[in-house]
N, C-alpha and C positions, 0 to 999 in steps of 0.2 A: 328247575334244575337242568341246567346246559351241561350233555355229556363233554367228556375230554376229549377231543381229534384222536386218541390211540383208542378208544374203547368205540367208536362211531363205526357206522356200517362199512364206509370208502376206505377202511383200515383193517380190516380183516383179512383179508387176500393181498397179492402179490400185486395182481393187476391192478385192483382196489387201490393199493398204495399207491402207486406208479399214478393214475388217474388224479389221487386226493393231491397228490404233492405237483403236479402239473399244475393244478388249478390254485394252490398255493404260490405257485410262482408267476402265474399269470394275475395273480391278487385275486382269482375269482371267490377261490376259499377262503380269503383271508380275513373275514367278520367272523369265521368260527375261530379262528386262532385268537383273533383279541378277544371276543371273549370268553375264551378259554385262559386267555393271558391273565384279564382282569380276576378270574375267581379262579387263581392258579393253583393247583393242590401238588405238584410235581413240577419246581421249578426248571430240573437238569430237561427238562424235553424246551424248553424255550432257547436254554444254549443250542440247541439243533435246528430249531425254528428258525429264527434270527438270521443268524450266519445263512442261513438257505434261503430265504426270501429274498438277503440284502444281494447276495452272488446271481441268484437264477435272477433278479427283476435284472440286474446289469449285464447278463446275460442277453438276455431278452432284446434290452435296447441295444446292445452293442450290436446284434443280430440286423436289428431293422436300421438303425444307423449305417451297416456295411450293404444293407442293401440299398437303400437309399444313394447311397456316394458309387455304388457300382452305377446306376441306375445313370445317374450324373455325370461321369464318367464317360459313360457310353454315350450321352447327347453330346456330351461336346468333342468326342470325338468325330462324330456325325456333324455338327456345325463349323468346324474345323474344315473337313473333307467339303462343305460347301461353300466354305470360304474361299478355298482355294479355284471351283469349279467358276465361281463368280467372276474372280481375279482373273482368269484365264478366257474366260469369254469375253471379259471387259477389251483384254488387250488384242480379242481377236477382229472383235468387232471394230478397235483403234486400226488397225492394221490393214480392215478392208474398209475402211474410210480413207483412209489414205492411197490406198490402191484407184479408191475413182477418184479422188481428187488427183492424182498423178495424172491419170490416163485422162481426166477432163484435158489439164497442162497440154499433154501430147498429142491430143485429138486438134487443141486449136493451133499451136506450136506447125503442125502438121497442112492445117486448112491454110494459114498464112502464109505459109512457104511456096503452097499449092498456088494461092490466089497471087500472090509477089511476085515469085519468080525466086529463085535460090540462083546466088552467084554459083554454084558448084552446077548446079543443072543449064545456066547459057553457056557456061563453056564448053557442056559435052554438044551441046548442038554445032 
């Protein structure tokens, strides 16, 4: 003979309750509720059951769902912000390649001028 979840120890007290119905909503208790369902002597406590298992289980998930997407949330604002740091090294890196490639240009630009002769420089002689 399976007592009823209202006459059971976790239902006597305040805190008791508060405990038994957490663990109902986490489905931990809820093999005493079905079979207290199946051999039901007091159907109006199952209208309370019901409705409370089906809210608190979606409860529950909607809880770890929002953490979840926060969690989510937060990486891709972080992969985001290294997106950008990439982008921005990439182009600095282009920018100091192009820097020695220029200054290669002018080093020999420079050497041949040297070695030739620049018409600008025999006239000043």
């Amino acid at each position: 003979d399976i007592p009823a979840p209202v006459e059971c120890e976790g239902w006597n007290s305040l805190s008791g309750t508060f405990r038994s119905m957490l663990q109902v909503a986490t489905y931990d208790g809820a093999d005493v509720l079905r079979v207290y369902a199946l051999q039901c002597t007091h159907p109006v406590t199952l209208l309370f059951f019901v409705p409370y298992i089906s809210v608190a289980g979606l409860g529950i998930l909607n809880l770890i769902v929002g953490v979840l997407l926060t969690a989510t949330m937060r990486e891709r604002k972080q992969d985001d912000g290294w997106q950008g740091f990439t982008a921005r090294l990439l182009k600095h890196r282009a920018v100091r390649d192009l820097r020695q490639v220029l200054n290669g240009f002018c080093k020999e630009a420079d050497d041949s001028v040297k070695s030739e002769g620049s018409p600008l420089l025999s006239r000043m002689k």
